[in-house]
Phi, psi and omega in degrees: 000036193269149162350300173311287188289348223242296176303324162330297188173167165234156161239105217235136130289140170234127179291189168251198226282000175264350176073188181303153210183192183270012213232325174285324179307314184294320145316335192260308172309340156324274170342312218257311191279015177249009182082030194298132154258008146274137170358126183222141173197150172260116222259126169256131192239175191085180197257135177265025201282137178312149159038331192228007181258015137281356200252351165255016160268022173235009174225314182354229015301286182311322176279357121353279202271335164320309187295302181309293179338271230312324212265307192298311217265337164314303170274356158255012155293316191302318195274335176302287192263028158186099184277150204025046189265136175302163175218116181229145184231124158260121177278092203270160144051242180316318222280346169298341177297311180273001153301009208221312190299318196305325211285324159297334188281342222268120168309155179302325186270345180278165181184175187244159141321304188141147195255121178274118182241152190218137190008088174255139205257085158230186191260159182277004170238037167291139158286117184275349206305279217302323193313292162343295208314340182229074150217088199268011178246326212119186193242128170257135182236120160242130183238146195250125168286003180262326199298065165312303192302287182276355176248342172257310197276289209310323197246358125341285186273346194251302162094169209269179221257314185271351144148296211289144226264168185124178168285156192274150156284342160306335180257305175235015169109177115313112190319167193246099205314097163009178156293324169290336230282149182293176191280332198273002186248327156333279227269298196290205340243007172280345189255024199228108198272159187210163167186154205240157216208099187262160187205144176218062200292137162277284268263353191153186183291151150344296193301352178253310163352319205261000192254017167294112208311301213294327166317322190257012172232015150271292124357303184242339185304299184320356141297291216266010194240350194272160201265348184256169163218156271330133188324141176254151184078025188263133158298119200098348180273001198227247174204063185239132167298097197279130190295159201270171181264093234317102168071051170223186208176099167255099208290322182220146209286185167279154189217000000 
């Protein structure tokens, strides 16, 4: 967070419902070992409650969508004082919901760079529409299709960072806009890139697997530095089979 990187760009982590941890730290090391030159920090959100505050942090809804404000009114402080500097906010599991929320909270004349969301426990039928709209490169969603436990069965009975119970878009994607869909929901979900990421991770679950520094400086830094969405020559952004990585894969491109 020194001066320099700060003039540069920002980057807000959001952990998921367990708050920091090793696994949101290896994301920011990701970065830092691909040469990210913005600003980085890990934003802490939730209830700091001993043993029972992940599960209330994952049924919040209101204090859910409270946090995304808060996340919102950060980055346009940021922008006051370093006016047109990119911002990307990356989201692991819960913290993706509120990555998504922060991003809906964004004043009307306002916007983001653009948001990462990684095995995000939001529902895979959310409108994604307003979100999009201050979003001026998109939204990247990679979601693991292994994840079960917790993004299929856990939020199935628990239910998503945004209340409603189902699979996570972190385990199978987001839907995709109907034939009906208004025009304006069309033209925003043209900005919204998705790849899907099978793993046979040694190193820990599934559910961890996308936050792995080499993962996240092979993968996801080129999203945040290309002037474009999708990144061009990135593996995995178009529809090129990207080589694979020490017990990771990223298997099917954005679509």
């Amino acid at each position: 967070m020194s001066s320099d990187r700060l003039n540069t760009g920002l980057v807000i982590i959001l952990p998921g419902i367990e708050g920091e941890s090793a696994l949101n730290q290896d994301i920011r090391r990701g970065l830092l070992n691909g040469g990210c030159p913005y600003a980085i920090t890990i934003y802490h959100w939730g209830r700091p409650v001993p043993l029972a505050g992940p599960l209330l942090n994952q049924m919040d809804i209101l204090g859910n969508r409270i946090e995304g404000k808060e996340i919102a009114n950060r980055i346009v402080a940021y922008h006051k004082s370093y006016p047109d500097r990119p911002v990307y906010v990356i989201g692991h599991s819960g913290g993706g919901g509120i990555a998504v929320f922060a991003a809906e909270a964004m004043p009307k004349d306002a916007s983001l760079s653009g948001v990462v969301l990684l095995s995000a426990s939001i529902s895979s039928a959310y409108d994604l529409t307003h979100a999009l709209s201050h979003c001026r490169q998109g939204i990247l969603n990679i979601y693991v299709t292994s994840d079960v436990g917790l993004l299929i069965i856990g939020t199935t009975l628990a239910g998503n960072v945004d209340g409603i119970r189902g699979p996570a878009a972190g385990a199978i994607g987001f839907d995709r806009p109907s034939s009906r869909a208004s025009p304006e929901k069309a033209m925003a979900y043209q900005r919204l890139f998705q790849m899907e990421m099978t793993t046979d991770d040694e190193e820990g679950s599934a559910h961890g697997s996308t936050t792995r520094h080499h993962f996240i400086t092979s993968y996801v830094l080129p999203w945040l530095t290309a002037a474009t969405w999708p990144p061009p020559e990135v593996p995995g952004a178009v529809s090129t089979t990207p080589p694979p990585l020490p017990a990771n894969n990223l298997a099917a491109a954005s679509r």
